[in-house]
C-alpha positions in Angstrom: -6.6 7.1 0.1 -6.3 5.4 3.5 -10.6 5.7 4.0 -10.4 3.4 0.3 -8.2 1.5 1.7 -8.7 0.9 5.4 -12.6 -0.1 3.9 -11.1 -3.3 2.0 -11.2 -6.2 4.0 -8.0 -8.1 3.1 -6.0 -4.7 3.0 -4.0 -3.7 6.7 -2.5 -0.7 6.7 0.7 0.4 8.8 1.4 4.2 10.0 -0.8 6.6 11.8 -4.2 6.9 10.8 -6.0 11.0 9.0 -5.5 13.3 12.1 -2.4 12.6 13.9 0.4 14.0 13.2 2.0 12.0 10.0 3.8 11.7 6.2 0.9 11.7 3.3 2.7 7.9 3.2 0.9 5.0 4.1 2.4 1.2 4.4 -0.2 -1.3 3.1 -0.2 -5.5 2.9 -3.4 -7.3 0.9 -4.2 -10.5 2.7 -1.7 -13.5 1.6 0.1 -12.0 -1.4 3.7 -10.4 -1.4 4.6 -6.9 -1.7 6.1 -7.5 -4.9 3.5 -9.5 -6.3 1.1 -6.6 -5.2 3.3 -3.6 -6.1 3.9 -5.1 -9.9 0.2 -6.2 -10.7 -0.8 -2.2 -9.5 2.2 -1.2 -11.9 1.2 -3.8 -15.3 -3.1 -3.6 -14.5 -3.8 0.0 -13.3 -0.5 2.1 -14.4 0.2 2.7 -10.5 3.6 2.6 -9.3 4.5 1.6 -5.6 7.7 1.0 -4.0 7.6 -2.6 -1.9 10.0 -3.9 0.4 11.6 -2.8 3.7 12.4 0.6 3.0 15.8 -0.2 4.7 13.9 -0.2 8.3 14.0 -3.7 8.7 13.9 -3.5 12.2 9.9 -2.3 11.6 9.4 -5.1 8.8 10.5 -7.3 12.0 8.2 -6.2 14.6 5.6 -6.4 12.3 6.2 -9.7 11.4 6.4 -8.9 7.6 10.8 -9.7 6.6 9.9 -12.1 4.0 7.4 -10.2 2.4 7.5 -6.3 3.4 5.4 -3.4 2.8 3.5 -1.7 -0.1 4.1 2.3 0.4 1.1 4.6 -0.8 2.4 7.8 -1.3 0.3 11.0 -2.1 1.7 14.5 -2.6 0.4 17.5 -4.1 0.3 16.1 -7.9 -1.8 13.0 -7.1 -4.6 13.3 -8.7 -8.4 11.5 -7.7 -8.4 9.2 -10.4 -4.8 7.5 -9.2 -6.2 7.2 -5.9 -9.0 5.7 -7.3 -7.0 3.4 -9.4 -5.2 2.3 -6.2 -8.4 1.7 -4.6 -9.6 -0.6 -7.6 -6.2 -2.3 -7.8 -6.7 -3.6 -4.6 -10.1 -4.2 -4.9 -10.1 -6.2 -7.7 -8.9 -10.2 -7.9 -6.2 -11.3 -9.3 -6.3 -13.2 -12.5 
């Protein structure tokens, strides 16, 4: 999930990178659209489901910079299968419209 998505040019992700110590959770923008906006196109287009927002730790959503916007949270955990990732992946990939 995070080499997908760390090689997509308008996606930053937030969190320790594979190798240091670290949740299987990772906290993703895409370039100039809202968390929401991102979280519900993944949820209507590709039948993923991410949480958005500040995760109450709107201190971090401050020192990032991101309050008005906030974070999209990739979780994986031992049920994720390779074809959600890979729906993730072509989400974000993929324009809007």
């Amino acid at each position: 999930m995070w080499s997908g998505l760390s090689a997509i040019d308008d996606v930053r992700l937030y969190g320790p990178a594979p190798g240091l110590p670290r949740t299987p959770t990772a906290g993703c923008m895409v370039e100039g659209l809202p968390s929401g906006q991102v979280a519900a196109r993944l949820s209507d287009c590709f039948g993923i489901f991410m949480s958005h927002g500040d995760f109450y730790a709107s201190g971090v959503t401050e020192a990032l910079s991101l309050t008005d916007s906030g974070l999209v949270r990739a979780e994986c955990a031992c049920y994720t299968t390779e074809d959600e990732v890979r729906r993730l992946i072509e989400g974000v990939t993929t324009p809007a419209g």
